[in-house]
C-alpha positions as CSV (number, residue, x, y, z in Angstrom):
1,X,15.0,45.2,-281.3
2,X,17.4,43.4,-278.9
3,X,17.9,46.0,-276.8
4,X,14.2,47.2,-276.4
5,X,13.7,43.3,-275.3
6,X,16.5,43.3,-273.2
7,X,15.3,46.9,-271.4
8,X,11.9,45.7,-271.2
9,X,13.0,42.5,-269.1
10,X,15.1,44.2,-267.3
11,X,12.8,46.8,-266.0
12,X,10.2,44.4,-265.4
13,X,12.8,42.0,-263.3
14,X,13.5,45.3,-261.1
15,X,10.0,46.0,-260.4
16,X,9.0,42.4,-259.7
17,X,12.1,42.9,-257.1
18,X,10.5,46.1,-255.5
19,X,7.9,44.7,-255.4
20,X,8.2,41.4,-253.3
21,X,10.1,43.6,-251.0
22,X,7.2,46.0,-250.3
23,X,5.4,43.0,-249.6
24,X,7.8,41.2,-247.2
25,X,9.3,43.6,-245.4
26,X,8.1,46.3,-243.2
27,X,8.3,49.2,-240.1
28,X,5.5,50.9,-238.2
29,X,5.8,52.6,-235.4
30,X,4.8,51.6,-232.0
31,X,4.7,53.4,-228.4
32,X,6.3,56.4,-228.6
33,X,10.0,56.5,-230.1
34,X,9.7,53.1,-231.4
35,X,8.3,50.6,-234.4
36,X,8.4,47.2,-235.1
37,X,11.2,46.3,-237.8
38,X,10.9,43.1,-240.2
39,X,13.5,43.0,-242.6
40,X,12.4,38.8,-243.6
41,X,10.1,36.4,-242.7
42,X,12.2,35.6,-239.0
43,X,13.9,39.0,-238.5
44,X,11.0,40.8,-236.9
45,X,11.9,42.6,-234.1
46,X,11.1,46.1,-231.7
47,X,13.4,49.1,-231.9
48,X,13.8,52.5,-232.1
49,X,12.8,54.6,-234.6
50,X,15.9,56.2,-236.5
51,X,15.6,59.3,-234.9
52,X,15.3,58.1,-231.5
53,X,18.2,55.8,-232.0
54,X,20.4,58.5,-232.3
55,X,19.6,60.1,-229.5
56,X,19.7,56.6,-226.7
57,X,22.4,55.0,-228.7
58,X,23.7,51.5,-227.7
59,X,21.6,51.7,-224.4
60,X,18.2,51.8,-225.9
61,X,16.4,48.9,-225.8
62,X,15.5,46.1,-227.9
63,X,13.1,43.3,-228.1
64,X,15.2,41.1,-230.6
65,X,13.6,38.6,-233.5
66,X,11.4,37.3,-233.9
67,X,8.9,38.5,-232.5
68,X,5.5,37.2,-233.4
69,X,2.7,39.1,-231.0
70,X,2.2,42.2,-229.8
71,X,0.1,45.1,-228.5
72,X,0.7,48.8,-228.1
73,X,-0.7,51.6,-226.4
74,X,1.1,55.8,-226.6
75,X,3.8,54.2,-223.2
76,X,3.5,50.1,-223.6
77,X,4.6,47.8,-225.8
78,X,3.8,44.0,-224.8
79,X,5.4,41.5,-226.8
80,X,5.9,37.9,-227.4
81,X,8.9,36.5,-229.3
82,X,10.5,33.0,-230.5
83,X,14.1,32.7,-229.8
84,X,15.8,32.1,-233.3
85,X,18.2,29.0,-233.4
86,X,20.2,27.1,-235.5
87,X,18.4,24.9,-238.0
88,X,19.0,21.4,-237.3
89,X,18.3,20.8,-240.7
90,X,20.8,23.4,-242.3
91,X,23.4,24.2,-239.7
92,X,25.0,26.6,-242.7
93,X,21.5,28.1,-243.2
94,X,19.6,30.4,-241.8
95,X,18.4,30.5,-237.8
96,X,14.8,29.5,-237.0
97,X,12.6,30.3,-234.5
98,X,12.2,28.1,-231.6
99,X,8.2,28.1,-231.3
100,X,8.9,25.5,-228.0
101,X,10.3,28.3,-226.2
102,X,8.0,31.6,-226.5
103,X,9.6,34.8,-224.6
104,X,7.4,37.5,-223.4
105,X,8.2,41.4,-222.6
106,X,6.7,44.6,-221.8
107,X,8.7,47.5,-222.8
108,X,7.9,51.3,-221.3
109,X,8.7,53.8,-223.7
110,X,8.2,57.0,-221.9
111,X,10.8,55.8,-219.1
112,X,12.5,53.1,-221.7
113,X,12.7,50.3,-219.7
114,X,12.7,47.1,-220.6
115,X,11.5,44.0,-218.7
116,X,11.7,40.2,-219.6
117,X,12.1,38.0,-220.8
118,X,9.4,36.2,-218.9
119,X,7.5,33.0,-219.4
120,X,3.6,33.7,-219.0
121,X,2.9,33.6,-215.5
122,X,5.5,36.0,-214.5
123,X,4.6,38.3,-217.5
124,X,1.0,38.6,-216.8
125,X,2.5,39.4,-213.1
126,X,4.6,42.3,-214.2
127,X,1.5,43.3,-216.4
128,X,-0.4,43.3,-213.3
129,X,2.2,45.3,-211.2
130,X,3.0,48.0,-213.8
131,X,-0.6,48.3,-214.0
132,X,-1.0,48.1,-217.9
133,X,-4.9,47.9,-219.3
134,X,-6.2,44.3,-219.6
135,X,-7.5,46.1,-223.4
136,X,-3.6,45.8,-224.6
137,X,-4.1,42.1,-226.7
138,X,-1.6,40.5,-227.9
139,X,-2.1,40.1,-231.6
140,X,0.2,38.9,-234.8
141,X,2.4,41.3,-236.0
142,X,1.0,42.7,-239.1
143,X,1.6,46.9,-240.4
């Protein structure tokens, strides 16, 4: 009787830890040749997809966590990211985003290019002089 308690817990402890990662982390793809990746609530960030990864290597680029906005069409993917930095509060801990501080970028991935990081003016600039559709929102990540 033991061990059919002691499977039963067990089996129900692994599914309630599938679980919570299905619903915390995530990838979808964005553009073309990349998604967004979140692997916990602060690493959020834009990258290849696995296959395109091998072939750009090192060199492709990357729109590093966390990034909190962002819009997409088939060549453009705007986005808007905190910085993370050290917690004040728990130097030993994990890094935080710094909301003071938001990063914007518009990555091309047809000709993968990246540019930024730009504060607002000068991204809505770029935007402007890359010609990218004023019907690309930024939005909060979600799948």
């Amino acid at each position: 009787m033991k061990k059919i308690v002691l499977s039963g817990l067990i089996i129900l402890l692994l599914l309630i830890s599938v679980g919570c990662g299905w619903l915390g982390d995530f990838d979808f793809e964005v553009g073309t040749g990349y998604q967004v990746w979140r692997s916990s609530a602060h690493q959020v960030r834009i990258q290849p997809t696995f296959e395109n990864h091998l072939i750009w290597g090192e060199e492709a680029p990357i729109i590093e966590a966390k990034v909190v906005e962002i819009a997409w069409d088939n060549r453009w993917v705007l986005a808007k990211r905190f910085p993370l930095i050290d917690n004040p509060q728990r130097p030993d801990g994990p890094q935080i985003p710094d909301e003071t501080n938001p990063l914007y970028y518009i990555l091309d991935t047809i000709e993968v290019v990246l540019y930024g990081p730009f504060d607002l003016a000068s991204f809505e600039e770029k935007r402007q002089e890359l010609g990218i559709s004023d019907d690309l929102v930024l939005r909060p990540v979600r799948p």
